[in-house]
BALO-942843 format. One record per atom (N, C-alpha, C): x, y, z. Coordinates in steps of 0.02 Angstrom, whole numbers, plus 50000, padded with zeros to 5 digits. Each point is the difference from the previous one (the first is absolute). Layout:
! residues N
XYZ
...
//
This chain:
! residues 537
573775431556422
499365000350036
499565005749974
500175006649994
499905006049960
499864997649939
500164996549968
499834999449935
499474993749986
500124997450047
499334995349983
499275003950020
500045001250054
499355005550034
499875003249922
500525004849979
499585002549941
499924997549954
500104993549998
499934996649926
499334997650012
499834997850078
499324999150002
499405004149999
500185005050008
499525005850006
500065002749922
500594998549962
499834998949941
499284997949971
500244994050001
499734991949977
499165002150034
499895003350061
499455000650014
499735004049978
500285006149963
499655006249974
499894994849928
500214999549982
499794996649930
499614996349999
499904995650048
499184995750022
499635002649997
499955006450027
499365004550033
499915002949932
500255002749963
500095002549927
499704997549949
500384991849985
499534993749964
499265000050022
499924998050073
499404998350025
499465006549966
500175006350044
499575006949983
499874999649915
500474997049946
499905001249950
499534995249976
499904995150033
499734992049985
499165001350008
499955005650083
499244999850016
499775005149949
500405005649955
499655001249987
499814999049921
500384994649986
500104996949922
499364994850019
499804998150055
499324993849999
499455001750006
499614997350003
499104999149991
499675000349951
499594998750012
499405000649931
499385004150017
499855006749959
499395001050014
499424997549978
499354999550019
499634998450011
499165003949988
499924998749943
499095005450020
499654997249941
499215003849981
499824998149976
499605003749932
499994996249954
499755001549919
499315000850011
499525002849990
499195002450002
499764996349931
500524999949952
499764995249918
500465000349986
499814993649956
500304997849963
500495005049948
500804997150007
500255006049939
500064997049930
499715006649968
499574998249920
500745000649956
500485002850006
500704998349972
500655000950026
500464997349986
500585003850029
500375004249938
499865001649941
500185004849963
499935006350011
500595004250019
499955007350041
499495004449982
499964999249914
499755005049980
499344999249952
499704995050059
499414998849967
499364997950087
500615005350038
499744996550092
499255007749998
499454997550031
499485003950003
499805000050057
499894994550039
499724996850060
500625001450067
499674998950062
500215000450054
500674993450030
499664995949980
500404991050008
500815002849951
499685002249940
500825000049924
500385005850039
499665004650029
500265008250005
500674996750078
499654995950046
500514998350035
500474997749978
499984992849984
500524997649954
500575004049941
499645003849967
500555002449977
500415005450039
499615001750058
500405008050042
500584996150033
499874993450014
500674996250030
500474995549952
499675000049923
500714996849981
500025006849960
499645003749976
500325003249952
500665006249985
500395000349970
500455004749997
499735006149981
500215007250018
499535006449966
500785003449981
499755005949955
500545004850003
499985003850061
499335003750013
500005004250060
499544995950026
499985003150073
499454997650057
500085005550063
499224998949998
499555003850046
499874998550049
500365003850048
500084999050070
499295000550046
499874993450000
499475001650018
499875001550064
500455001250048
500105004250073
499925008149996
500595001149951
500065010349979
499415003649943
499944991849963
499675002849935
500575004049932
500584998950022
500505001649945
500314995249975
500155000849960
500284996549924
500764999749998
500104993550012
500634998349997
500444994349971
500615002749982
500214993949952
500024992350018
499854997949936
499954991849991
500474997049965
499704998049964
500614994049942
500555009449947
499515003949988
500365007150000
500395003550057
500505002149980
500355003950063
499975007349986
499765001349935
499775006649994
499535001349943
499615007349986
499784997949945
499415009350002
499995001649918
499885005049989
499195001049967
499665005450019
499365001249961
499925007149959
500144997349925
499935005149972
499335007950020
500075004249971
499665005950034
499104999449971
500084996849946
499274996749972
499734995750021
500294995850040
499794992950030
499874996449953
500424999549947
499774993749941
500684997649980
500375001050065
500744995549974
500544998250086
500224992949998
500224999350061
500444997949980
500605001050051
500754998150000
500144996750033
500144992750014
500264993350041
500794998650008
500325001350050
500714998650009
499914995350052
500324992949973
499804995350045
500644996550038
499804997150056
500584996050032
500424996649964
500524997349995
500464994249959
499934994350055
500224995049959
500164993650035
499564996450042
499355001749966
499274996050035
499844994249949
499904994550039
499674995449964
499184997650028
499664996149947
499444998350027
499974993550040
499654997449997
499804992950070
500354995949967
500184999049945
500094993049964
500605000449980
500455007550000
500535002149984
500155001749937
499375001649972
500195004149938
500045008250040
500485004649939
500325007150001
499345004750010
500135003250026
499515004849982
500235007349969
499775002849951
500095005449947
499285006249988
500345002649963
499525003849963
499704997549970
499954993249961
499794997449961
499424996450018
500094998450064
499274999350061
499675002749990
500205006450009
499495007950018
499625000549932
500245001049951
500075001049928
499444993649981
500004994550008
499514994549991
499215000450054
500045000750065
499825001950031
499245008049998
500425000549980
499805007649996
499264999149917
500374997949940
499794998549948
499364992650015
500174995150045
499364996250015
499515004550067
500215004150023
499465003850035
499565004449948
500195001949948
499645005949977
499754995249922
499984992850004
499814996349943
499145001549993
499855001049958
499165000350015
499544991850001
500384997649969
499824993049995
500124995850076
500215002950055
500144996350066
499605002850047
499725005049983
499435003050039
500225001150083
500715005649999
500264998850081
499655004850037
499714999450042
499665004250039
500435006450048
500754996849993
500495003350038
500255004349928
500034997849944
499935004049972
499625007649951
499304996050034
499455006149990
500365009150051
500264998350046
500335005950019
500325005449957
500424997049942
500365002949957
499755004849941
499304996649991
499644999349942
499645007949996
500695005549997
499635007149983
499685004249956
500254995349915
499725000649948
500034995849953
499655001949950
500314993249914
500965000849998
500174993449991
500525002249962
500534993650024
500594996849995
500434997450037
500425000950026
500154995750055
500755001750012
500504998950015
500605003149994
500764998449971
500405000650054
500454995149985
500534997850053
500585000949968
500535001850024
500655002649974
500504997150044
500324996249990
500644995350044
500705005349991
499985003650049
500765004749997
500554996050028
500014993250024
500654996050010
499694995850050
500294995650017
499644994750054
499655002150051
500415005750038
499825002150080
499255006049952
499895002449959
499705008849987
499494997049955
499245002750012
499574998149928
499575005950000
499725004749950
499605004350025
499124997949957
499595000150024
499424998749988
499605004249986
499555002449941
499635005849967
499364997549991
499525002650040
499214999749971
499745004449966
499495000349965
499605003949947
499715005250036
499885002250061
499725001650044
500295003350065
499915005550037
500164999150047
499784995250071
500224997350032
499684996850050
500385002850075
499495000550045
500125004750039
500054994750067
500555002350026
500294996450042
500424994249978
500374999149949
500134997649939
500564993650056
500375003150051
500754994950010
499594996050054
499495003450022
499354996250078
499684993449962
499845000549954
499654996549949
500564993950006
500474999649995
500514992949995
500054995750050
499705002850067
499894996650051
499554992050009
499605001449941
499634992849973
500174997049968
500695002849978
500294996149943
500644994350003
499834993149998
500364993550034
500585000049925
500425001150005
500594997949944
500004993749995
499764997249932
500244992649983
500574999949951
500314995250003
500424997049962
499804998249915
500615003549966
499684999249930
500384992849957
500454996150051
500404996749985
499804993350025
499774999750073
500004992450034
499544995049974
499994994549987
499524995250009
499294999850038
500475003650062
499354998550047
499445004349988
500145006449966
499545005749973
499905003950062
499205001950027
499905001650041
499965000250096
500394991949988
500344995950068
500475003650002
500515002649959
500645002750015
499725006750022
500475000250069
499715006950044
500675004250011
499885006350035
500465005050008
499975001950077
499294995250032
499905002850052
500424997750066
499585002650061
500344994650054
499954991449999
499274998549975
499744992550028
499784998249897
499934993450021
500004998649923
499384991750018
499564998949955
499644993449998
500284995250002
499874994950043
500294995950007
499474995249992
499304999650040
499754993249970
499155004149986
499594996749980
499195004850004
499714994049995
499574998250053
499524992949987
499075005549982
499945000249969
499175004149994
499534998650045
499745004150025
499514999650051
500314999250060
500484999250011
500444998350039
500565006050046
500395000349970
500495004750019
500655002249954
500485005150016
500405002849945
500624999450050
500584995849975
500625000850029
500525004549972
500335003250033
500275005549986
500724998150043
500605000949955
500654997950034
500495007049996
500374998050043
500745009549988
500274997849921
500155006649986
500265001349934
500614997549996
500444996749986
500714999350014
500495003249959
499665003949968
500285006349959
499855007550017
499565000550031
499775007750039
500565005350005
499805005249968
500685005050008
500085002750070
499494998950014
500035005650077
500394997150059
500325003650044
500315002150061
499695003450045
500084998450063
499815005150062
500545005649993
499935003450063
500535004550018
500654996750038
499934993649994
500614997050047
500454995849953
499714997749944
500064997849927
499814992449992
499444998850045
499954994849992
499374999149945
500104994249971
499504996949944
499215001550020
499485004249981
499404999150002
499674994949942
499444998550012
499534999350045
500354995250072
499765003150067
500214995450039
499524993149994
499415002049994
499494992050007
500214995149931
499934993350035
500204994149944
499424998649926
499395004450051
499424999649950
499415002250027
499454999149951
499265003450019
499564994149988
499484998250026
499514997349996
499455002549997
499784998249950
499055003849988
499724994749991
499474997950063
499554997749987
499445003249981
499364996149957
499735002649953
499285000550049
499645002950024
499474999550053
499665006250007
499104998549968
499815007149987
499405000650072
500344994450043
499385002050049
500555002050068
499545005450012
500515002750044
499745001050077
499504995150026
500034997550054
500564996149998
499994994149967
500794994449993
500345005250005
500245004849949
500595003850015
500295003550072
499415002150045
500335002050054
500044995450057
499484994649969
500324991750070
500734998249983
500155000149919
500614996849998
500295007150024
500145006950007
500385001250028
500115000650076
499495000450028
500284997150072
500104994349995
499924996549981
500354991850021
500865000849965
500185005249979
500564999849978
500214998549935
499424997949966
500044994249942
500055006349940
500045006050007
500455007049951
500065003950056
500495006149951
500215002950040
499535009049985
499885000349975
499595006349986
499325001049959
499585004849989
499285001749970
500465005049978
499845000449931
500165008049965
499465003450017
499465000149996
499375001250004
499474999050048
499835004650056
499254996550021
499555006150020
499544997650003
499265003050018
500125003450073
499385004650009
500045003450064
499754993850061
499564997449977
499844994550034
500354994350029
500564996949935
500474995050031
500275002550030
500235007050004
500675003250025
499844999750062
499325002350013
499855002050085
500014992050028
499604995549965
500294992850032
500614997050017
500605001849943
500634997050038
500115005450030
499945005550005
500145002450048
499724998950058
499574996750046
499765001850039
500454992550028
500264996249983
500444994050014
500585000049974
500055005849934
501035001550015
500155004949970
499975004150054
500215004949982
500535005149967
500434995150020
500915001749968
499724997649919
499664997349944
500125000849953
499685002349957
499555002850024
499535006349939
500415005150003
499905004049936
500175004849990
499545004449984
499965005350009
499605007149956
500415004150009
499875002449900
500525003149957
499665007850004
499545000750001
499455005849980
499885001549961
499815004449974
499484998349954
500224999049916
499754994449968
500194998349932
500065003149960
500074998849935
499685004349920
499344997550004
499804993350025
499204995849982
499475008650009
499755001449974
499305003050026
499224997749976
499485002450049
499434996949984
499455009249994
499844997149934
499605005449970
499265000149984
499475004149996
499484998149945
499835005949967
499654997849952
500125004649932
498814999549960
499795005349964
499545001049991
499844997849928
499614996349951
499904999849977
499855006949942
500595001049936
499745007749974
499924998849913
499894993649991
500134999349953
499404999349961
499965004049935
499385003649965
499524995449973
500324993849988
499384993649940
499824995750073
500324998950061
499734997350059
499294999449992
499604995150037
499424999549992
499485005350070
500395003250029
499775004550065
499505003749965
499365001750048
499875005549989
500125006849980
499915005649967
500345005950009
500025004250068
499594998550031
500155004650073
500574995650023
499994995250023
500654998150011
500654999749963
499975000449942
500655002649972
500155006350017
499445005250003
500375006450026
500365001450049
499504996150073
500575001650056
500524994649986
500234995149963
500514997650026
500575002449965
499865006349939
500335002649971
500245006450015
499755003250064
499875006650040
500814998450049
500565006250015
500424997750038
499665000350068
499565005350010
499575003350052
499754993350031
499874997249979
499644992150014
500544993450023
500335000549966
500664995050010
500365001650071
500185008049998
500405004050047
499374997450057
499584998950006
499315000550048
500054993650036
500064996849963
499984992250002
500805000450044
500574999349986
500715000750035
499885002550062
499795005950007
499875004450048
499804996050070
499234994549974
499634998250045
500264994350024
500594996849966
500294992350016
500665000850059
499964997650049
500325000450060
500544994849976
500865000649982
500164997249986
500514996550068
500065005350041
500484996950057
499624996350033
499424999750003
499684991950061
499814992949931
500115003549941
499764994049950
500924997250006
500735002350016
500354999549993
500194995450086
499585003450032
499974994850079
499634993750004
499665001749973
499424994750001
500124992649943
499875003949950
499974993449943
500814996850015
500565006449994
500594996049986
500455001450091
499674998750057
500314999350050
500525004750015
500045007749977
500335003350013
500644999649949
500034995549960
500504997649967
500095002749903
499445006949996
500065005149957
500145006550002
499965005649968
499815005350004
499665003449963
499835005350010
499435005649941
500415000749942
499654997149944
500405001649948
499795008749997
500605003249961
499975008849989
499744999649917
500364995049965
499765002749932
500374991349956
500255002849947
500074993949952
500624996650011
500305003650017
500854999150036
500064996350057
500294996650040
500004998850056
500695001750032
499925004050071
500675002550053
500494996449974
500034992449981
500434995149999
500605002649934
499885003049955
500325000549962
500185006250009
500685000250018
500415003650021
499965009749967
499994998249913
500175005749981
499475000749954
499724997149991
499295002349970
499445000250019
500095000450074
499395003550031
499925006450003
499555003449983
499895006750015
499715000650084
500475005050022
500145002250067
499435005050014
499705000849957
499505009149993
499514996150014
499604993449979
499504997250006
499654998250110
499535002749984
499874999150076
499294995649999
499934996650070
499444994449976
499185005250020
499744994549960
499355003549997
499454999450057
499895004250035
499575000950071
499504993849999
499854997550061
499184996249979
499705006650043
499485000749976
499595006250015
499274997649957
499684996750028
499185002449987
499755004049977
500225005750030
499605006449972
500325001549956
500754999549980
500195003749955
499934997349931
499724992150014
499874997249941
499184999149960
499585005850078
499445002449971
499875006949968
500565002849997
500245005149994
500234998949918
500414996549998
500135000749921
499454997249951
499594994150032
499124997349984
499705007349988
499895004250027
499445005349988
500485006249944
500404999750004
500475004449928
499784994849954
499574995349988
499894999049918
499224996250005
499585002450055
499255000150022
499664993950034
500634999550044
499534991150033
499785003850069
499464996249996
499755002550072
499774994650064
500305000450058
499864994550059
499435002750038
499524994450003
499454999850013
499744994950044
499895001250052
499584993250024
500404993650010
500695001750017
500554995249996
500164995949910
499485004549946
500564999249950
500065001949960
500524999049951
500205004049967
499895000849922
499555006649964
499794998049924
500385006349955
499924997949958
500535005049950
499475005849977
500165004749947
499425005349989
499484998349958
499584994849987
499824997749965
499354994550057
500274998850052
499624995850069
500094993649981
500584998749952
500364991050000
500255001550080
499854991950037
500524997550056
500664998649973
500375002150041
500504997049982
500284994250033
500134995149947
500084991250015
500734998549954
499964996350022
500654998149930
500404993250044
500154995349963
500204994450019
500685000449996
500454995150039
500904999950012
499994991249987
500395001049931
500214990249986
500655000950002
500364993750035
500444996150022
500144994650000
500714997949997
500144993449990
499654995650051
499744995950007
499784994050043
500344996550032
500094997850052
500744997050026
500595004250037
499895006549982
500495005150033
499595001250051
500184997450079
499855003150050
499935007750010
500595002949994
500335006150012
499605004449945
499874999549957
499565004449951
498994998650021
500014994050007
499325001850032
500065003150050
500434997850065
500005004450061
499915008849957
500365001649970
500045006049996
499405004349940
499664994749971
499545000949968
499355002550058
500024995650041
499455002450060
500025002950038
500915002849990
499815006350064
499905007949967
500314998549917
499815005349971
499045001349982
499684996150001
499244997450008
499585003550070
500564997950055
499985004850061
500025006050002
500415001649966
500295008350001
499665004449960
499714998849935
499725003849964
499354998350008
499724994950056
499105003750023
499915001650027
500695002750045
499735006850055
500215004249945
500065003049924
499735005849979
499424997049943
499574995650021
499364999849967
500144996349938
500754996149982
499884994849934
500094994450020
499464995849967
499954992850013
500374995949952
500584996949996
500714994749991
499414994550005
500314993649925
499944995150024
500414996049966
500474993950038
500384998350010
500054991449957
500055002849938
500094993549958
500674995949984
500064994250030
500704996149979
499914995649927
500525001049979
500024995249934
500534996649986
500294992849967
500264996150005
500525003849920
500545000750002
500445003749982
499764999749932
500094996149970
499774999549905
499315005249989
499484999150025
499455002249999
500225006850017
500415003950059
500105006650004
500335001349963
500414999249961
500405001249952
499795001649924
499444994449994
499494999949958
499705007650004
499665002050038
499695006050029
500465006249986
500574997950030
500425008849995
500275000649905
500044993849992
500295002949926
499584997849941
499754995050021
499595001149933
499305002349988
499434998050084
499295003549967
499885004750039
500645003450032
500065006550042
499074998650046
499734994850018
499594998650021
500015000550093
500105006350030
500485000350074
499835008150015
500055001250050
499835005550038
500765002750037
500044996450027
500795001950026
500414994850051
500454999949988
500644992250005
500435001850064
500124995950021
500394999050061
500684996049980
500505001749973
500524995749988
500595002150034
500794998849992
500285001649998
500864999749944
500475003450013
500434999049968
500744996250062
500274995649972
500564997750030
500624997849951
500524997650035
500664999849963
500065006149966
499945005750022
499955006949932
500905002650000
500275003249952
500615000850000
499975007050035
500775004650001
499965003450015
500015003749966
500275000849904
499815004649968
499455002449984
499905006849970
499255001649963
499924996449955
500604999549972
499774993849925
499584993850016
500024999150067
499864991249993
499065002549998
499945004250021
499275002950004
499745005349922
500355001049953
499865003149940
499144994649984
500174993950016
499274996849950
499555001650041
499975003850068
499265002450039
499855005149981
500645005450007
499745004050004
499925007249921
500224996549948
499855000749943
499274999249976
499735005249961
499265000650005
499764993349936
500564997849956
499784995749942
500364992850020
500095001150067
500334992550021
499124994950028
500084995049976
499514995050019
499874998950080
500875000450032
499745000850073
499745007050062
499945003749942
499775008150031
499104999150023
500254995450046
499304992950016
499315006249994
499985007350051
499385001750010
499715002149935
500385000749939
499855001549929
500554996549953
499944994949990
500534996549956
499905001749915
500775000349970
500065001649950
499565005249964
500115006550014
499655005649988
500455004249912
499194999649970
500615000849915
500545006350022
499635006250041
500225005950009
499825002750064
500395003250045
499954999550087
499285002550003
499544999050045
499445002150008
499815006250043
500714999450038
499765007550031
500705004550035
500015003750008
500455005449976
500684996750067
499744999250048
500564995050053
500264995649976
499764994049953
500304994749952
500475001849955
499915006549964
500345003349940
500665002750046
499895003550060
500825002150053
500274993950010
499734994050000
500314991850059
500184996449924
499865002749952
500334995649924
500615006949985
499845005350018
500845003349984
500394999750043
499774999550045
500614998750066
500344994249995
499714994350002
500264993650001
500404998749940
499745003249921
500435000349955
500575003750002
499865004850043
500635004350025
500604996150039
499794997150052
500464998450061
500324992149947
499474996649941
500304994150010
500665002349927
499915004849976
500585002449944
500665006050017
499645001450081
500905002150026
500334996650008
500925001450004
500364995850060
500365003550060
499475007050002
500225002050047
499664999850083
500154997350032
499514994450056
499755008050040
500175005150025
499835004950030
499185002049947
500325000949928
499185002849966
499424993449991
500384995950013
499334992049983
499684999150084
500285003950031
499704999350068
499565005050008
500305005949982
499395005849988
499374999549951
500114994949962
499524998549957
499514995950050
500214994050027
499824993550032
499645004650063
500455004950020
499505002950058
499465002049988
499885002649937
499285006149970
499694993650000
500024994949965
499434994749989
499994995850067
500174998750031
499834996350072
499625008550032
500155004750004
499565008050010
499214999149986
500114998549899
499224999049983
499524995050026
500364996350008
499614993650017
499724998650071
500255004250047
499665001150059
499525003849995
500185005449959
499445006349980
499424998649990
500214993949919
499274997149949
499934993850077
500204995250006
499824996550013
499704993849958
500174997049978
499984995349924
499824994750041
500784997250022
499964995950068
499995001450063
499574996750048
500265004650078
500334995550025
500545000750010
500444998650054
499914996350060
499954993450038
499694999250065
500604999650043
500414994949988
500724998350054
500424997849946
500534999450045
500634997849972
500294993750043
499884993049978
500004995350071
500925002150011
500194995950051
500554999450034
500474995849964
500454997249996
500584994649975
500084994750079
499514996450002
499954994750042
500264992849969
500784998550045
500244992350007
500264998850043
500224993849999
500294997550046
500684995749995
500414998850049
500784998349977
500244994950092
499974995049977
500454997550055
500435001650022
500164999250064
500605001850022
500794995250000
499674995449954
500764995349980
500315004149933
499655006049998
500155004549930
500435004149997
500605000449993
500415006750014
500035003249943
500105008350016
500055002949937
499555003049973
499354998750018
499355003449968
499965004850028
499505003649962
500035007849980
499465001550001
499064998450010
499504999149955
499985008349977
499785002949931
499765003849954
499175001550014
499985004649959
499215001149967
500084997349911
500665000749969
499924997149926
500144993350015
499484997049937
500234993849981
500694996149979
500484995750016
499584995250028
500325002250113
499475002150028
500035003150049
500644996750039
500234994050041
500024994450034
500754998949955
500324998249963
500264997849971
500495003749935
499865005950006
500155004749953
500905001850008
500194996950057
500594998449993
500344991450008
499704996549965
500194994150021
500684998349993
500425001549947
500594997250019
500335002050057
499645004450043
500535002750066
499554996150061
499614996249957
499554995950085
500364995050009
499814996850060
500224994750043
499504997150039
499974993049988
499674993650059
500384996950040
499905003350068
500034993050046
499774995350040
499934994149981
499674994950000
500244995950072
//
């Protein structure tokens, strides 16, 4: 009698065991693609649609936690950075195969590595690498060990691998053969992207069971995102990586259990002065927009915490400088935000001879001062904030006017007939190294937008922000590349190149048939741990 009782309570623990393991081996997630994805070749992904897709099938050596922001092993279980940063050491797992069941080796890495840095494939994931002339060499020290040498140092050199999807130098399938959790399974175009479990996946929980728990992913392909948030209340996905301050406050105001706010992003929204010398501007207006006294004036007078209530529903904050809070260790902590003060931004106006008059405001010379703000067309949130900066600077006597332009045409304007007064844009998806920002803020880089491609720095702040940055990006010692990174995020509040407006929030949303989520401020926010999610349906 004793022994049957426990044979059943056996027999029942093992049900409960199977079952628990069953719910969380099922479902399918569910969300949606904004476009179309332009490839599934890892190392040729540029776009938002490829960048998902490969973060869920692809295998990495390391990966970046995108919860801590630290770097942790992947398809490597360990791995070394020479003291130059122009040589890495890979000690990799044994006994991994890819989706299709080919081996995986050094010989991956080693192939891999050599089609990222091809010049003829034009990888955009491999423009990261690209620190000087020269090639580079891969060295196979035995199956598990390979060490990799660039011409160059590259700074942040083992962070850098985090984009990097290991393909197979052996399979048929080529770039189908994955390392990751989820692997392609069907892609109808225009349509949607099926995504199935790896049935080779190296990974384990802490209990040792097989990850990914979900059977698969579904991306539908849908760039209108009213549809996107009907189908998610109707159930029909299960999450938004992404939304606006606007949608957010709508499902929220009918469900509240599944928005999230992350606070505040890397995204920031900036504008910047026209300083560039063959421009077709007048010369009085090239002067002040080349004056910091003037720039600093302009910052001063822009109220950024009600443009941060207002335009984006409470759902930003004051940006401080080029950095954003969000990134953990390369924010400079010394940086404090900049007052709105009226007076004090008539105050730095009369240190270089403008004088307010009669409600307005003329330089030493009795020019008004006018000057127009172009913007993308179609961006709510940047006109909103185009007109309240329009607001703000004619209570100190300058008259803003508020031109939208349909993206080609502004683009047209900022780079090629420098034909523009001053831009309202912003930057998003930004990484967290300084490197990923070397092409701004380099004085002979094309995107050093308020003066692009300058033969020789133009003024003595440009000449400190091109040694610094050459400084921080040829250490590998992360304490002096931060002291570097701090002085130039320092200058740049100082000069004021760009001003700074907010830093939006990391706004999504996640059903509650979702277990397991986490939402982030890094990309991809929602999902950044998928093999540890769960649907229940």
């Amino acid at each position: 009698m004793q022994t049957n009782w426990k044979r059943k309570i056996a027999i029942s623990t093992l049900c409960l065991m199977v079952l628990a393991s069953s719910a969380l081996a099922q479902g399918t997630l569910r969300f949606c693609l904004r476009w179309e994805p332009k490839t599934f070749n890892p190392l040729q992904v540029e776009e938002d649609a490829s960048q998902a897709i490969r973060y869920l099938t692809g295998g990495v050596l390391v990966r970046l936690n995108r919860q801590t922001q630290a770097l942790e092993p992947g398809l490597a279980e360990s791995w070394t950075v020479s003291k130059d940063s122009k040589q890495i050491t890979f000690k990799l797992r044994g006994g991994i195969s890819f989706s299709d069941g080919t081996s995986f080796s050094t010989e991956d890495v080693a192939y891999t590595v050599q089609q990222l840095m091809d010049p003829a494939l034009h990888s955009p994931t491999g423009d990261s690498f690209r620190s000087g002339p020269g090639n580079v060499e891969t060295k196979i020290i035995s199956a598990t060990e390979i060490s990799i040498t660039f011409p160059a140092p590259v700074a942040a050199l083992d962070r850098q691998f985090d984009q990097v999807a290991i393909m197979s130098r052996h399979s048929p399938k080529k770039e189908m053969a994955v390392l990751g959790p989820f692997m392609v399974a069907d892609y109808k175009p225009g349509s949607m992207v099926v995504l199935k479990k790896n049935p080779n996946y190296w990974k384990s929980d802490e209990q040792g069971r097989k990850l990914p728990y979900l059977d698969g992913v579904e991306l539908d392909i849908q760039p209108n995102r009213d549809v996107e948030l009907l189908r998610l209340k109707r159930n029909e996905i299960d999450l938004i990586n992404t939304l606006d301050s606007d949608y957010y406050d709508k499902l929220e105001a009918t469900s509240p259990q599944v928005v999230h706010d992350s606070g505040p992003s890397l995204d920031s929204e900036f504008i910047w002065f026209n300083q560039v010398a063959k421009s077709p501007l007048p010369p009085f207006k090239k002067n002040w927009f080349r004056s910091a006294n003037f720039r600093r004036a302009i910052s001063e007078a822009i109220n950024r915490d009600d443009m941060a209530k207002i335009v984006f529903r409470g759902h930003a904050k004051s940006a401080l400088g080029p950095v954003s809070p969000a990134n953990k260790f390369w924010f400079d902590d010394n940086l404090k935000p900049t007052a709105y003060s009226a007076d004090a931004a008539l105050k730095s106006l009369q240190a270089d001879g403008f004088r307010f008059e009669n409600g307005l405001l003329k330089d030493k010379d009795g020019n008004e001062v006018v000057f127009s703000i172009i913007t993308n067309s179609g961006n709510k949130y940047r006109e909103r904030m185009a007109t309240m900066i329009q607001e703000d600077l004619q209570k100190i006597g300058i008259h803003v006017n508020v031109v939208t332009l349909d993206f080609p045409s502004l683009i047209q304007r900022m780079t090629q007939t420098f034909d523009y007064e001053a831009i309202l844009l912003g930057f998003t998806n930004v990484g967290l190294d300084p490197n990923d920002q070397m092409n701004v803020w380099l004085s002979s880089s094309e995107n050093h937008q308020w003066n692009p491609s300058e033969k020789t720095p133009e003024t003595a702040w440009e000449v400190d922000i091109d040694k610094l940055m050459r400084a921080q990006a040829s250490s590998a010692d992360p304490k002096k590349r931060k002291e570097s990174f701090d002085h130039v995020q320092e200058i740049v509040v100082e000069q004021a190149p760009f001003i700074y407006l907010v830093n939006r929030n990391a706004l999504s949303a996640i059903s509650t048939t979702v277990h397991g989520a986490n939402p982030v401020v890094l990309a991809p926010q929602t999902y950044w741990n998928a093999e540890r999610l769960s649907v229940r349906q």
